[in-house]
Each structure stands twice: as structure tokens, then as C-alpha cells.
C-alpha positions as CSV (number, residue, x, y, z in Angstrom):
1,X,0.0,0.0,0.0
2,X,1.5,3.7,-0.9
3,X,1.1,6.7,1.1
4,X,-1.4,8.1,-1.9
5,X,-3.8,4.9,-1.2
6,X,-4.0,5.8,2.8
7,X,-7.3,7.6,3.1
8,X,-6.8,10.7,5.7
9,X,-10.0,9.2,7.5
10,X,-10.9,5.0,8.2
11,X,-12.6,3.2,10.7
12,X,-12.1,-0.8,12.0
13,X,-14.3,-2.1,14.6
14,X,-13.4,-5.2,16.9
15,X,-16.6,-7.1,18.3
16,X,-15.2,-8.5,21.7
17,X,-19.0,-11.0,21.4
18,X,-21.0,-12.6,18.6
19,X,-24.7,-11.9,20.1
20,X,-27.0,-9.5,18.6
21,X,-26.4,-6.4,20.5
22,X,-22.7,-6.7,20.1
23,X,-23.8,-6.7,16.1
24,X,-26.2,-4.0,15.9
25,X,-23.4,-1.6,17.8
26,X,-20.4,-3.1,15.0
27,X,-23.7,-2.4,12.1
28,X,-23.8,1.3,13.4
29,X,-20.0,1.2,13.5
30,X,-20.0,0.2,9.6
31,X,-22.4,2.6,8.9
32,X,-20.8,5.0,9.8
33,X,-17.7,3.9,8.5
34,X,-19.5,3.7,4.8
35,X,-20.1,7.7,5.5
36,X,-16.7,8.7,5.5
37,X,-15.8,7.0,2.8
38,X,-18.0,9.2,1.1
39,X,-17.2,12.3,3.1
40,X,-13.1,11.8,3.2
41,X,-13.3,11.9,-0.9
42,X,-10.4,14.0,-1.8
43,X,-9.4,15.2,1.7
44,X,-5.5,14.7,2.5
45,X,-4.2,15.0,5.6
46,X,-0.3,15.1,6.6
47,X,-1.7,12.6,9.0
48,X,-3.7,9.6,8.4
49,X,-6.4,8.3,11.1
50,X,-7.6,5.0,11.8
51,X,-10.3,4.8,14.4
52,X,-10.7,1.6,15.2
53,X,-14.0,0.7,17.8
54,X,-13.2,-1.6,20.1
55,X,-17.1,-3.2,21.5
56,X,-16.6,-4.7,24.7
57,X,-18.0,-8.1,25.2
58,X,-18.0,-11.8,27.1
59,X,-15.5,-12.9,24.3
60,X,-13.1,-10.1,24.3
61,X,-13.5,-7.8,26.9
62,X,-12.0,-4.5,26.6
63,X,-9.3,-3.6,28.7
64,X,-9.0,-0.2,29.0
65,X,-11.8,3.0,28.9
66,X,-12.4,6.1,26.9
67,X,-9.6,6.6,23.8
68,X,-6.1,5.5,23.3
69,X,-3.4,6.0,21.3
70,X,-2.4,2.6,19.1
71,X,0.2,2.0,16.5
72,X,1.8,4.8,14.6
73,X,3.2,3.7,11.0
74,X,5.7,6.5,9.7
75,X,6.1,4.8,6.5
76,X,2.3,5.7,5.7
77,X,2.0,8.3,8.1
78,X,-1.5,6.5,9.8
79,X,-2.2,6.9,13.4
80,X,-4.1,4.0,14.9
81,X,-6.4,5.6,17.6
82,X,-8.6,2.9,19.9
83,X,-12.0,3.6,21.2
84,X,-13.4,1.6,23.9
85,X,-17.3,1.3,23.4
86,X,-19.4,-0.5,26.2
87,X,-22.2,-3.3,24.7
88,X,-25.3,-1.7,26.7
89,X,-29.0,-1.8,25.4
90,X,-29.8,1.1,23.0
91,X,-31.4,2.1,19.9
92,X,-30.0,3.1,16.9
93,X,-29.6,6.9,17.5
94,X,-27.8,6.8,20.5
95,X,-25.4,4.4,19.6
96,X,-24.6,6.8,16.6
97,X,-24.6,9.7,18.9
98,X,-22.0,7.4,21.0
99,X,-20.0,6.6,18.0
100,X,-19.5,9.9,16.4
101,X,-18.5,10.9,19.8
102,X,-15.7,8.5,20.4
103,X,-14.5,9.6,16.7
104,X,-14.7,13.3,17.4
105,X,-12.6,12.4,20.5
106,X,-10.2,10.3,18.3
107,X,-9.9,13.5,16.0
108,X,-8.3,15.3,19.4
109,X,-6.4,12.4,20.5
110,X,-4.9,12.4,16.9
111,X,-4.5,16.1,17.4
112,X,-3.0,16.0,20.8
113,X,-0.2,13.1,19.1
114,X,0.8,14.9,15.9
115,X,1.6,18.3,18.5
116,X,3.2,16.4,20.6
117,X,5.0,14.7,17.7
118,X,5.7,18.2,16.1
119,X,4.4,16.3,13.1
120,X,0.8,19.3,13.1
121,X,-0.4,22.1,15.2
122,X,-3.5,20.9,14.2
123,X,-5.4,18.4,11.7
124,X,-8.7,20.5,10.0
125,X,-8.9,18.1,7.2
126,X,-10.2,15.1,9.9
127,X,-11.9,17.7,12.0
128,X,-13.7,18.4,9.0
129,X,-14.8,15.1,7.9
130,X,-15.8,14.3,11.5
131,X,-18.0,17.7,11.6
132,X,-19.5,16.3,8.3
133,X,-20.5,13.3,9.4
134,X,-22.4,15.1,12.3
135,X,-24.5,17.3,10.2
């Protein structure tokens, strides 16, 4: 894979269970995932994200809270960034409210990194796609 075939924006999701309200949150995940493919069209960024939901669950509990920093590949310039979603009851709004929350909090975490990093003062081009998945 070349650094022109890294999209500025992706999302993963890991299902830590196989039962149906571990699948309806990893189907909101993917739908939301479909949306910024269509949003991150022709966006670059001098860093690449990859949000990757992690769903907790009897199989694969998670092991940590909130958002983390994962792997960093300077080759391709993509920032792994982990979000730790809890497998509780809820209907389809709130867990895309929950979702897009996480990834707006990825966005910062990203932000925070590439600072830190001196690689960005900031990243508008994933803050941008975020916003637009929002509206």
C-alpha cells in the first residue's frame, strides 16, 4: 500500500462477542464507517487516522476505557487511535450519537499526538470530515 492509497480518514471495529447487541453496535460502527468514505473523498491529511471501535463483550472484553493512542506507521503516516465502546442496550440513534462521539474524541487524540509529535499544530482536514458526518 503507498502513502497516496492511505485515506486521511478510516474506521475498524473489533466485536469483543457474537450476540445481537454486540452486532447492531459493529452495524452502526460500519455505517458510519460507509459515511466517511463518502465524506473523506479527496481530503488529504499530513496525517492519516484510523479509528478503530473496540465493543466490549464476554469474548473479548475491553481492557481499557475512553480513547487511546495505538500503532503509529511512519512509512504511511496512519495513526491507529482505539476507542473503547461499552455493549449496553440502546437504539439506533444513541449508539450513533456514541460513536461519532468517540471519533470526534479520536480526532483530538490524533490532534494532541501529531503536536506532541511536532508532526501538526493541528489536523482541520479530519476535524472536517468528523463535523460532516455530524451534520
Amino acid at each position: 500500500m503507498t502513502d497516496e492509497e492511505v485515506p486521511a480518514l478510516s474506521i475498524g471495529v473489533v466485536s469483543g462477542d457474537s450476540d445481537s447487541r454486540n452486532r447492531a453496535w459493529g452495524d452502526s460502527a460500519m455505517a458510519i464507517a460507509r459515511r466517511v468514505m463518502e465524506v473523506r473523498a479527496g481530503k488529504e491529511s499530513p496525517l492519516k487516522l484510523n479509528v478503530i471501535y473496540h465493543i466490549d463483550g464476554r469474548l473479548a472484553p475491553n481492557e481499557f476505557e475512553g480513547v487511546r493512542t495505538g500503532r503509529f506507521s511512519k512509512k504511511l503516516m496512519l495513526l491507529a487511535v482505539q476507542v473503547a465502546v461499552r455493549d449496553t442496550e440502546a437504539e439506533e440513534p444513541e449508539r450513533t450519537a456514541t460513536l461519532l462521539a468517540g471519533l470526534a474524541q479520536a480526532v483530538e487524540q490524533a490532534e494532541v499526538w501529531a503536536r506532541r509529535k511536532r508532526m501538526a499544530d493541528s489536523l482541520p482536514e479530519l476535524r472536517d470530515i468528523a463535523s460532516n458526518l455530524c451534520s
